[in-house]
Structures are given as structure tokens and as C-alpha cells.
C-alpha positions as CSV (number, residue, x, y, z in Angstrom):
1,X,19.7,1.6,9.8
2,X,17.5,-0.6,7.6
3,X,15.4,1.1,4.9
4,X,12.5,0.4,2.5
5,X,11.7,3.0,0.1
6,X,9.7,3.0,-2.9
7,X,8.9,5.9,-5.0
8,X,6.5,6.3,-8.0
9,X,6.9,9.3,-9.7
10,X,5.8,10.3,-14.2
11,X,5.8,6.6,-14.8
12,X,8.9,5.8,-12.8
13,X,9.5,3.3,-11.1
14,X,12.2,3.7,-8.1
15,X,12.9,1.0,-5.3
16,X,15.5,0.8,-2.7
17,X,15.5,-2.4,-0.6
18,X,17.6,-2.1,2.3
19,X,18.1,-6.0,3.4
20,X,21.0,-4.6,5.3
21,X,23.2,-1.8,6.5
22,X,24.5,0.9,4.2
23,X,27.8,0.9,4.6
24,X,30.3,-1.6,7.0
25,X,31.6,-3.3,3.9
26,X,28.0,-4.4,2.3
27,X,27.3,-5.0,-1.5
28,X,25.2,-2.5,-3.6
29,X,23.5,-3.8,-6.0
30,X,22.1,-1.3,-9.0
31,X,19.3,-2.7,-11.2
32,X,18.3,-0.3,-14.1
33,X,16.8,-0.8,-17.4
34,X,13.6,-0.8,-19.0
35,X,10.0,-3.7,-19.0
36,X,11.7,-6.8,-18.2
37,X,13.5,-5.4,-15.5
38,X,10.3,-4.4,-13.7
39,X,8.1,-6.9,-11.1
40,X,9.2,-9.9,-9.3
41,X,12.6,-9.6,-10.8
42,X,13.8,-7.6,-8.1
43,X,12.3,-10.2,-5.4
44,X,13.9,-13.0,-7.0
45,X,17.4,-10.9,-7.1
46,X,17.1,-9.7,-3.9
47,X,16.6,-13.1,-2.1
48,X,19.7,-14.7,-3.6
49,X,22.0,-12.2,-3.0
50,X,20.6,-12.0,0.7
51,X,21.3,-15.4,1.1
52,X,24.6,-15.5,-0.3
53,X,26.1,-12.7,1.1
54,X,24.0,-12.3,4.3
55,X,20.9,-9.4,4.1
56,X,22.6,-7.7,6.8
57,X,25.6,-7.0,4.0
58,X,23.2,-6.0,0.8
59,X,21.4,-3.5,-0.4
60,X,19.4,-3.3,-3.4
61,X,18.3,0.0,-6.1
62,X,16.0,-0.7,-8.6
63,X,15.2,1.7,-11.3
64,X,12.8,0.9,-14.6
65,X,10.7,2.9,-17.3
66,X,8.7,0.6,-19.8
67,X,9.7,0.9,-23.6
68,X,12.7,3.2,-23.2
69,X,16.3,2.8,-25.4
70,X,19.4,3.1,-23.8
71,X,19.5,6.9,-25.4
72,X,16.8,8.0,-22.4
73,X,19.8,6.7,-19.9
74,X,22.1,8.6,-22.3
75,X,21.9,12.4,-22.2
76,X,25.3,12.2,-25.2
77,X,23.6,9.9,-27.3
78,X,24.2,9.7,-30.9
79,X,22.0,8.1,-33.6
80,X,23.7,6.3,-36.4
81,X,24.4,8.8,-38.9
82,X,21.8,9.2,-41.5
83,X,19.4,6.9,-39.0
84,X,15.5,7.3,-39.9
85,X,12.4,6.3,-37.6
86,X,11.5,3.0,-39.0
87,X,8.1,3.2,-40.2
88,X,8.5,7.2,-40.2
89,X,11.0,7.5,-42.7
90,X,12.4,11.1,-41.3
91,X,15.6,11.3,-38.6
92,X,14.6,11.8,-35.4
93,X,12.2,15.0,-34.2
94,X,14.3,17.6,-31.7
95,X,11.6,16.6,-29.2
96,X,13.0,13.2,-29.1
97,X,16.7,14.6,-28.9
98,X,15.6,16.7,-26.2
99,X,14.4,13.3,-24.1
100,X,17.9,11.5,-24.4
101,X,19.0,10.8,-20.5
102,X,15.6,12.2,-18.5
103,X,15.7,8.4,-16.5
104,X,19.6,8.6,-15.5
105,X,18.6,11.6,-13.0
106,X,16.2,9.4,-11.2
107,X,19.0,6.3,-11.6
108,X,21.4,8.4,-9.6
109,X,18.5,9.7,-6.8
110,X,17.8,6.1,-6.2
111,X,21.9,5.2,-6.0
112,X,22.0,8.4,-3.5
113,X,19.4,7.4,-1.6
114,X,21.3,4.0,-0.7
115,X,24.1,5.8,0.9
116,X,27.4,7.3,0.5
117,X,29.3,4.8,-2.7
118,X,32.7,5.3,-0.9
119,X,31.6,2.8,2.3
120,X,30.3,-0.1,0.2
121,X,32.4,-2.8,-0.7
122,X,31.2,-3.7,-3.9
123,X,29.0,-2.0,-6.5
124,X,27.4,-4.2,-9.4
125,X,25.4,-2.5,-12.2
126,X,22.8,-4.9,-13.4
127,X,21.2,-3.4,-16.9
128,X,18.0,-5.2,-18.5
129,X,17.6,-3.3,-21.8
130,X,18.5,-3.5,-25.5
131,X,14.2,-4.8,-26.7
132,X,13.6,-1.0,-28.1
133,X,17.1,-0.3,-29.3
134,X,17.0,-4.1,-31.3
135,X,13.8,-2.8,-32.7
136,X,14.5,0.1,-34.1
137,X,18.0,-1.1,-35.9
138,X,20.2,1.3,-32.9
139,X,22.5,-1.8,-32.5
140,X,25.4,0.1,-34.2
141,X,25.7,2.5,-31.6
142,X,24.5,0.7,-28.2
143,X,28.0,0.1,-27.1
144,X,29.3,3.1,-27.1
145,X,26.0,4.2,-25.4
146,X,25.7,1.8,-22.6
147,X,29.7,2.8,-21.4
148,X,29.1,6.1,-21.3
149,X,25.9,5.7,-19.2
150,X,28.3,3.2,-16.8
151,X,30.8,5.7,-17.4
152,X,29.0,8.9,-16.0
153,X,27.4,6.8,-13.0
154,X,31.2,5.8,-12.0
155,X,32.0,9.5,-12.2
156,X,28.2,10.6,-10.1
157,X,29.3,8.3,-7.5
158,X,32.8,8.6,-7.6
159,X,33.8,4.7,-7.6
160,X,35.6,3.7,-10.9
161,X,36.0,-0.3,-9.8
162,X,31.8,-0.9,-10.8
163,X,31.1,-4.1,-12.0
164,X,28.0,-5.2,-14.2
165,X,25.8,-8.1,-15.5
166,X,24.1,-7.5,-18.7
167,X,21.2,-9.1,-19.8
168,X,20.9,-10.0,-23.7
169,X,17.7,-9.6,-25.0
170,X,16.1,-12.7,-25.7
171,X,15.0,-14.4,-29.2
172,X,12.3,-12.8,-29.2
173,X,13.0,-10.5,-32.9
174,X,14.6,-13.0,-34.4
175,X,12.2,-13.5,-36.8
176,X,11.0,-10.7,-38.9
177,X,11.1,-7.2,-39.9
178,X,13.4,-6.3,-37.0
179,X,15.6,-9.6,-36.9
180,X,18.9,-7.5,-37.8
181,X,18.6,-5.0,-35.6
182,X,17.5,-7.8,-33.2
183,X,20.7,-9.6,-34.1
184,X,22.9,-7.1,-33.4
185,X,22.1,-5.7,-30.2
186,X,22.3,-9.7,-29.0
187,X,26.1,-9.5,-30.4
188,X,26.5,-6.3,-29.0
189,X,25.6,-7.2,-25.7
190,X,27.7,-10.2,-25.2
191,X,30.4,-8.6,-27.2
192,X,30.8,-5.8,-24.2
193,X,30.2,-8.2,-21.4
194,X,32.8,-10.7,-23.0
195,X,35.5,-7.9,-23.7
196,X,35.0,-6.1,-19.9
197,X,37.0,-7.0,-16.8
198,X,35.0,-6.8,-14.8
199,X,31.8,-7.3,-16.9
200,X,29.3,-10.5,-18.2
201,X,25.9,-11.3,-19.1
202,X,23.0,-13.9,-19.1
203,X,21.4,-15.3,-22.1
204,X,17.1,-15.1,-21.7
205,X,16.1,-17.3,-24.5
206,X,14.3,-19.7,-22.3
207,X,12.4,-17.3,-20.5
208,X,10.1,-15.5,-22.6
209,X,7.3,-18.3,-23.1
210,X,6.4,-20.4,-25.7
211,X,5.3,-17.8,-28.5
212,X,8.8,-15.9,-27.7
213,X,7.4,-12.4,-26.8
214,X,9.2,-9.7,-25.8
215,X,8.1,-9.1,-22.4
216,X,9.0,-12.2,-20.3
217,X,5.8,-13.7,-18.7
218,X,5.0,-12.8,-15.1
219,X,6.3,-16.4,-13.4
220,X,9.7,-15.5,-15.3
221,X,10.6,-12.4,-13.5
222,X,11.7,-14.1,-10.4
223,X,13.6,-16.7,-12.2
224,X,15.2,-13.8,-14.3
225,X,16.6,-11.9,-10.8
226,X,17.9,-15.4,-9.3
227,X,20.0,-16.0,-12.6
228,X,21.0,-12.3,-12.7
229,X,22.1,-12.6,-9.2
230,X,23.9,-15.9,-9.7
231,X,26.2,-13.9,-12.2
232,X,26.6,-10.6,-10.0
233,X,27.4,-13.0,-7.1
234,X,30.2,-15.0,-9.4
235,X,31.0,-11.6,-10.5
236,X,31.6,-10.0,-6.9
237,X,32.9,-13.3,-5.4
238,X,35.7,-13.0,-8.4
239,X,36.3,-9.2,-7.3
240,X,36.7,-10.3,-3.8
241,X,39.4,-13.4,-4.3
242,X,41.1,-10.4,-6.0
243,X,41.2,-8.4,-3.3
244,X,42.6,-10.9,-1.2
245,X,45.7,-11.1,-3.3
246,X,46.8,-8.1,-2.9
């Protein structure tokens, strides 16, 4: 059965493009994170892996929320000890405790809603996130953030063998008040795609204009899903050679 299915929902958004069959041996495809994974991204993602591996044998979730950290994914998430809101001066309000992984509930929905994890063949996590962390100076603690998030989905759906593709955030902070935090989330990022088996990430310096802003103009987004899906492809394609070893 082919589906389509897009739900907005509290400033959510949730899509589920059925190119192909759930199930039969097809590739799921998870996109999550927060503004620059939103708009034609998915169209450009979707198209390449369609061709690649046949629409008939992908299926695509899409899940975003505009100027979230990885903590709102997070529902464990730790600040750095003795961490104060820049510009604040204090340590974070309860309130803001009380938010830490409200979007992983809709994540999972949208996963559920592709079908039952056990009948794909492959399952890639692709994460575009890191702009608010950098910001903010949360580098020192996104690593250990963004496995447990990968960590609890691979419990939800029971599958432990889930691949992802990591976006770094682009130059875009380099310069500044923020450029160390910017700095290190960029380090971090590769750092935990480099040192993951079955892990890696895309650099997006070149695709945030001319000024270097943070969100990536609107003629980018589709560029941005064809190079995320030429990695989750390489990725997969690896994953499957394996396979045929055994």
C-alpha cells in the first residue's frame, strides 16, 4: 500500500512519503532535526534515494521544529554544569527543563506511522541540527545527547543496526560572539560521525549564501537532501556489501 501523509500539529511539522511499500525489504529513511531540515530538503532527498534504490523500495519520515536544541529530542538531557543562559546570566528556568524531549514523541509517531521497523531492510537516521546548541555554547554536551536520542529510537523501534548521516552546521557562527560554541558543535559533529560504524556526515559551508546565514536559502534545501542522500545511500550501499559477506 502506498501512502502520503502529512500532519501539522503545535508548530510541527510531520511528513511521511510513501514512494514505496512498507515492508518487502525497502529502506526507511528518518529525517529529524530542526530549520534547515524543513522545505524542499525532503524533495530533493526523496528523489535521489528513489532513484537509487527504486521508489517502490523507499520510504521517507520527515520530522522538524524551527529553533529547537537537541535537549527538546532529549527528554535525559543535561546542561553543562554550572551552564547560564547567555544573555540571561541565570541557569536554566524549570519551565525549560520541563520541555527537554516534547518533539521525540512526535519523531516516533511519524517512524510508527511508516510501518512495523522489523520488515525494513535498512533504517538511516538523518539529523540536521546543532545551529541553537552552537549558539548557546551546549557543544560540551551534544554528543552524549544526540546518542542517547539515537539510542532510545533504536530501543522504540526495536532495531539496534540504525545508521545515520549527520549534518554539521555550517560557518555560519564562525565569526563572533558565539564562534566557540560554534566551533565546537562543528568538531563535535564530525567527531561522532568519524568515530561511528556505521555513522558520517556532510559539511554545509557552501550552502548558506553569500553573507553565511544560518538558515540555508530556499534554492539550497533541495541541493542539501540530494547531498544528504548521496551519503545515506554510500552509507546503506556499505551496510549492504556487508551483508552479502556473511
Amino acid at each position: 500500500m502506498k501512502f502520503r501523509m502529512t500532519m501539522v500539529m503545535c508548530g510541527f511539522v510531520v511528513f511521511v512519503a510513501g514512494l514505496g511499500v512498507a515492508g518487502d525489504g525497502a529502506h526507511l529513511f528518518i529525517l529529524s532535526g530542526q530549520s534547515n531540515m524543513t522545505g524542499g530538503l525532503k524533495g530533493g532527498f526523496s528523489k535521489k534515494v528513489g532513484e537509487h534504490f527504486g521508489k517502490e523500495q523507499v520510504v521517507v519520515v520527515s520530522q522538524s521544529k524551527a529553533g529547537r536544541g537537541i535537549r527538546f529530542w532529549d527528554k535525559d538531557y543535561v546542561f553543562p554544569e554550572n551552564y547560564v543562559v547567555p544573555g540571561k546570566g541565570r541557569a536554566p528556568s524549570e519551565g525549560s527543563k520541563a520541555q527537554h524531549g516534547m518533539e521525540y514523541p512526535v519523531l516516533l509517531k511519524a517512524v510508527e506511522k511508516a510501518g512495523d521497523a522489523e520488515v525494513f531492510r535498512t533504517i538511516t537516521f538523518v539529523w540536521m541540527q546543532g545551529e541553537s546548541d552552537a549558539g548557546r555554547g551546549l557543544g560540551g554536551v551534544y554528543e552524549q545527547s544526540f546518542f542517547r536520542v539515537l539510542g532510545r529510537l533504536k530501543t522504540d523501534i526495536g532495531r539496534d543496526d540504525v545508521g545515520f548521516v549527520i549534518g554539521r552546521v555550517s560557518d555560519a557562527g564562525l565569526n563572533g560572539a558565539s564562534a566557540k560554541g560554534w566551533r565546537e558543535v562543528r568538531a563535535v559533529q564530525a567527531k561522532l560521525a568519524k568515530d561511528a560504524k556505521d555513522g558520517t556526515w556532510i559539511d554545509t559551508d557552501d550552502l548558506n549564501g553569500p553573507d553565511n546565514n544560518v538558515h540555508y536559502p530556499k534554492e539550497k534545501a533541495g541541493p542539501l537532501g540530494a547531498r544528504f542522500a548521496d551519503k545515506a545511500i554510500e552509507l546503506v550501499s556499505k551496510r549492504l556489501a556487508a551483508d552479502v559477506k556473511k
